[in-house]
C-alpha positions as CSV (number, residue, x, y, z in Angstrom):
1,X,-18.2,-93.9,59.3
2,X,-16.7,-91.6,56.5
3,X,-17.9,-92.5,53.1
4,X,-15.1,-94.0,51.0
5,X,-16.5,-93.0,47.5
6,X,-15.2,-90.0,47.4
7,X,-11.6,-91.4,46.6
8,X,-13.1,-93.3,43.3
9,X,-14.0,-89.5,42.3
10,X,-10.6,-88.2,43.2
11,X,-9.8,-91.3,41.0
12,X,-11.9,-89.9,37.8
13,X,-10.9,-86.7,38.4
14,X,-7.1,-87.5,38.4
15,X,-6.5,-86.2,41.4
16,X,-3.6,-88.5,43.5
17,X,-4.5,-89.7,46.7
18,X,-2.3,-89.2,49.7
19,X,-2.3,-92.0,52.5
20,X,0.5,-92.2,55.7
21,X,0.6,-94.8,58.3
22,X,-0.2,-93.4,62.0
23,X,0.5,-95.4,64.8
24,X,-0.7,-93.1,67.4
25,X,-2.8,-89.9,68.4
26,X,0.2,-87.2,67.9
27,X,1.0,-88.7,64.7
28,X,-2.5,-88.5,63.5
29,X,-3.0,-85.4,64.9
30,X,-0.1,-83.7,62.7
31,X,-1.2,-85.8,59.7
32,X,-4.6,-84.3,59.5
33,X,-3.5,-81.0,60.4
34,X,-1.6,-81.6,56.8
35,X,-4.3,-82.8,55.0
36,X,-3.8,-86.5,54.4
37,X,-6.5,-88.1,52.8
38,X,-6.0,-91.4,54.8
39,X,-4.5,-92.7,57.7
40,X,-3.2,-96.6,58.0
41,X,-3.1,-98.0,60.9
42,X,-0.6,-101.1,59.3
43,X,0.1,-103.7,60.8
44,X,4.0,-102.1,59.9
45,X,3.1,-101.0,63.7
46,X,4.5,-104.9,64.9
47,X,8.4,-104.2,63.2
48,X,8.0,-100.3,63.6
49,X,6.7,-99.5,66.8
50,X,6.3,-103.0,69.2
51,X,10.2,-105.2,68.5
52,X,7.8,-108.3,67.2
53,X,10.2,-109.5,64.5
54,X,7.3,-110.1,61.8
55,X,4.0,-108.5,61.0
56,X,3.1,-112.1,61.8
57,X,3.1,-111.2,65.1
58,X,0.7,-108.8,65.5
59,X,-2.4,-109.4,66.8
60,X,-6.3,-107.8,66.2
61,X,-6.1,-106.4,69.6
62,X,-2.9,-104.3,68.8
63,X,-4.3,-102.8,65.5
64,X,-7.5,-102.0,67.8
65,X,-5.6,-100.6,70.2
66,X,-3.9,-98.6,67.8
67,X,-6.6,-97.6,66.1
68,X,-8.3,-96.1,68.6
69,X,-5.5,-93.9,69.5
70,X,-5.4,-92.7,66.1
71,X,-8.8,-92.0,66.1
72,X,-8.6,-89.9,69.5
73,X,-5.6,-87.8,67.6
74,X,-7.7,-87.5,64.3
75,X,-11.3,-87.6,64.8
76,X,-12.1,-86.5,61.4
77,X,-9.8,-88.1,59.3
78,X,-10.7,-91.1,56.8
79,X,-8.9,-94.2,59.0
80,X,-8.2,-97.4,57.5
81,X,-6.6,-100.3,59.3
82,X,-4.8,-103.9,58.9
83,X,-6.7,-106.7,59.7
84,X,-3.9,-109.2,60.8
85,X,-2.9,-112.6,59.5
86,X,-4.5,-115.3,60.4
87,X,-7.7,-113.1,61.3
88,X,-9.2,-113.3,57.9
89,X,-8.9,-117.1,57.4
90,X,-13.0,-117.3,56.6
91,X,-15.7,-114.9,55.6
92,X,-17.4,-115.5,59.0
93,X,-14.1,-114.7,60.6
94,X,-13.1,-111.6,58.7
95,X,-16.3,-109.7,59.2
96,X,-15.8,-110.4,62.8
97,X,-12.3,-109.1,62.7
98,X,-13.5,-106.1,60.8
99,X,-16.3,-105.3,62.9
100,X,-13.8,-104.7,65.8
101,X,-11.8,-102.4,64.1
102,X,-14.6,-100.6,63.1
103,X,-15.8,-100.2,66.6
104,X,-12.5,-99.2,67.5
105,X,-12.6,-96.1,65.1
106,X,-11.8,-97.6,61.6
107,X,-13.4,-96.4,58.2
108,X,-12.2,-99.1,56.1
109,X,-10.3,-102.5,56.6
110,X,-7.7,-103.7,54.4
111,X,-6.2,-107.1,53.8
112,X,-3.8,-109.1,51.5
113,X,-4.1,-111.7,48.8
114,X,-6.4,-112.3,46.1
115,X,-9.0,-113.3,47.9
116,X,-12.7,-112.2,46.2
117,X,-15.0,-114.1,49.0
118,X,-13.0,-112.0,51.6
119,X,-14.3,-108.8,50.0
120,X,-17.8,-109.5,49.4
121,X,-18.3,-111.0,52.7
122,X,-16.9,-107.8,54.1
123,X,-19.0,-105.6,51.8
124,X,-22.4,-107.2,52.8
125,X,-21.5,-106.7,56.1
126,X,-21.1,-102.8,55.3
127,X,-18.3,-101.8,55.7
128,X,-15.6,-100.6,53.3
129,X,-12.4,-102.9,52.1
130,X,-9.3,-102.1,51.1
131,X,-7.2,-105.0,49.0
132,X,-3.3,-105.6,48.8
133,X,-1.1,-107.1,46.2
134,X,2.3,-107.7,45.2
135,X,4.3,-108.0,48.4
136,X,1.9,-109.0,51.2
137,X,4.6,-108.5,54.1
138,X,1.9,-111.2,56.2
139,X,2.3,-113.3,53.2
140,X,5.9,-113.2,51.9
141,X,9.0,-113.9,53.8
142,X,10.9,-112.4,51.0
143,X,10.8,-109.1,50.1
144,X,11.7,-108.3,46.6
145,X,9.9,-107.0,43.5
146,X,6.6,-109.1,42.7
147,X,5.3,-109.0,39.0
148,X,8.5,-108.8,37.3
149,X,7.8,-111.2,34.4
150,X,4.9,-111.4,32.4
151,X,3.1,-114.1,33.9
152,X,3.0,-113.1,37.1
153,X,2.0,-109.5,35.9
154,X,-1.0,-110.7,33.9
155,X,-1.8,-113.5,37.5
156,X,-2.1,-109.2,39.1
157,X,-3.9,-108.0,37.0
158,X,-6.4,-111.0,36.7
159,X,-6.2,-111.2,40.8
160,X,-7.1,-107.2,40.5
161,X,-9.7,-107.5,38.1
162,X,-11.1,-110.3,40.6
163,X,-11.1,-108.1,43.5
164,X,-12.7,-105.2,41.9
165,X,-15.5,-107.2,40.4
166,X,-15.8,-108.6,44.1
167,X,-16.4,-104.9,44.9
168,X,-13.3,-103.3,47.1
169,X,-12.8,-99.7,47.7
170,X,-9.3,-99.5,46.9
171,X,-6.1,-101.3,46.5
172,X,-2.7,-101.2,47.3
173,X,0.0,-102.0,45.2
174,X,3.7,-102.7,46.6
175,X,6.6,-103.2,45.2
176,X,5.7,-104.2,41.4
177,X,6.9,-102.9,38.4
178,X,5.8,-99.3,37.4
179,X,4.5,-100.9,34.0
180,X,2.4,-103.0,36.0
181,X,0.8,-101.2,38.7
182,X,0.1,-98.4,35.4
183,X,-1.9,-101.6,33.8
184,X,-4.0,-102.9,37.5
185,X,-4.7,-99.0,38.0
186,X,-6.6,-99.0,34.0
187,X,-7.7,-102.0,34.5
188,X,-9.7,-101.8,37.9
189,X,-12.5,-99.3,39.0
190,X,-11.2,-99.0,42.3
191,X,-8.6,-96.3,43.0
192,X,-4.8,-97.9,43.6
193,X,-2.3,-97.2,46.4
194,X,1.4,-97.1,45.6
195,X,4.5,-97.9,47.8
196,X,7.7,-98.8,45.1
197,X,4.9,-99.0,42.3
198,X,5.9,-96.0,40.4
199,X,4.1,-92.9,39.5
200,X,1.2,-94.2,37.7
201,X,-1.4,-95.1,40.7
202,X,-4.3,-93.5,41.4
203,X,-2.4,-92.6,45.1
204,X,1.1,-93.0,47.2
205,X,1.3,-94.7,50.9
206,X,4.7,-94.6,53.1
207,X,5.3,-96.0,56.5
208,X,5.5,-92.4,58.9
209,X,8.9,-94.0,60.3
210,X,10.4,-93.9,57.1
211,X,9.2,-90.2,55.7
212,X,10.6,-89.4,59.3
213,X,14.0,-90.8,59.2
214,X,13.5,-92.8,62.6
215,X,16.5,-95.5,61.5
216,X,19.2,-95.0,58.9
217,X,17.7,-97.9,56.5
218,X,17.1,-95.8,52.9
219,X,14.8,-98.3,51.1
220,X,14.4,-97.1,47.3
221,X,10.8,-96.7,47.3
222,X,10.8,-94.5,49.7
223,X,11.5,-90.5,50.5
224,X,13.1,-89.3,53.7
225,X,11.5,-86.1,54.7
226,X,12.8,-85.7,57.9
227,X,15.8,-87.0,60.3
228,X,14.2,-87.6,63.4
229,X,15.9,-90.5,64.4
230,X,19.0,-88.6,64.3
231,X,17.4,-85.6,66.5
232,X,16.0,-88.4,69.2
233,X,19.6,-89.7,69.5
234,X,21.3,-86.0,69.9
235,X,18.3,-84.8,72.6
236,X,18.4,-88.3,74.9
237,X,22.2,-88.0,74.7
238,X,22.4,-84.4,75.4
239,X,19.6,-84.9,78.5
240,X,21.7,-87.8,80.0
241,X,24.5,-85.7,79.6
242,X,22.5,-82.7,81.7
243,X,21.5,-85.5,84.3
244,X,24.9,-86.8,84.9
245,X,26.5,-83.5,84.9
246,X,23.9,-81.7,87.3
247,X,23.2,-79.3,84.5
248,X,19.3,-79.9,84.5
249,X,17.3,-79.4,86.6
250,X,18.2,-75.7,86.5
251,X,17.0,-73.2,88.3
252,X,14.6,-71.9,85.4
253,X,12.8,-75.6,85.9
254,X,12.2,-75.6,89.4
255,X,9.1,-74.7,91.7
256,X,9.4,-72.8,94.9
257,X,7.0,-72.7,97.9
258,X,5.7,-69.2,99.0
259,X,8.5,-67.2,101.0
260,X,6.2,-67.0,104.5
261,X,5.4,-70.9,103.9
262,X,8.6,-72.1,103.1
263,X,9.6,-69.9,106.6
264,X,6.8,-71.5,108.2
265,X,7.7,-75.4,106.9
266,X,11.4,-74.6,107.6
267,X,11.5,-73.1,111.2
């Protein structure tokens, strides 16, 4: 596996940390070609990719599955991936759960909640854990801004600090208050992962399907870099289009025996 503390130097020497979800081994593949420091397999894969209708529903042997393709795309790149709910319920049981990610190509593991005993069971085991907080989509039906007074941004940061003391290897921070994510990332040694927690965090994370533009959904956090929802509509329109019309296949994509076989086949 890839050695995970070179992001708590990119940490201390301020240098931001750039993580994409992948889903599969063309996405990966493009993603490392780019440079990305990480890869997440999420389990954003179940809403995104599969129809389920809640992360809920997505299940260890789709994150493996996933995993693995993103590791045949990206076979150098640093991968983390989801563990699922209700496959970290126990130490016993989240090491188990981690293990088979790991042997389906994963670097790291990453789970949500404040949950200390998680981490250091994953830890002993050897292999490298990544914490969530604020909105934990497993978690949370809801989802809106977490932290936004100032007892439930101190309950973060405490819930951090308890993490970090537990020893994870990074945390992700989603949808909380700049001013808050800015006081976890000072406060903890591990590096933090942004999505909608302002500028401040050690590094940034977007789901691939929104940086691509594969629906019309503009969620704040988030920047569109591409419109390839849009382009998938216009090309499977414009092919059924060419179908129905007899307009493709042309002539350009056909194959043609030899002229003395064809002779020969045809009489």
């Amino acid at each position: 596996m890839r050695d995970s503390a070179r992001f708590f130097e990119m940490k201390r020497r301020g240098e931001k940390i750039a993580m994409l979800t992948a889903y599969d081994a063309p996405t990966a593949r493009a993603q490392a070609a780019a440079g990305i420091d990480v890869i997440l397999i999420g389990d954003s894969v179940g809403t995104n990719m599969l129809g389920y209708a809640s992360e809920r529903e997505v299940t260890l042997a789709d994150i493996a599955h996933h995993t693995r393709a993103v590791r045949r795309g990206a076979p150098d790149a640093f991968i983390a991936s989801d563990l699922p709910w209700a496959t970290y319920a126990t130490p016993a049981e989240a090491v188990a759960s981690a293990r088979e990610l790991v042997a389906a190509g994963a670097d790291m593991v990453k789970f949500e909640g404040a949950l200390p005993e998680i981490v250091r069971a994953i830890r002993a085991a050897g292999i490298a854990v990544c914490c969530h907080l604020g909105l934990e989509p497993q978690n949370h039906e809801e989802k809106r801004l977490k932290g936004k007074t100032a007892a439930d941004a101190r309950k973060l940061v405490a819930d951090a600090r308890a993490l970090d003391e537990a020893g994870q290897d990074m945390l992700v921070l989603e949808l909380v208050p700049e001013e808050v994510a800015d006081a976890v990332t000072r406060a903890v040694k591990a590096p933090t992962i942004g999505i909608g927690a302002g500028r401040r965090t050690d590094g940034q994370v977007l789901v691939i399907v929104d940086v691509l533009g594969f629906t019309d959904a503009a969620f704040k956090h988030n920047k569109r870099y591409a419109d390839v929802g849009a382009a998938m509509r216009a090309a499977s329109a414009a092919y059924v289009a060419d179908v129905h019309s007899g307009a493709f296949p042309a002539e350009t994509n056909t194959f043609k025996m030899p002229k003395d076989e064809a002779a020969a086949f045809l009489g």
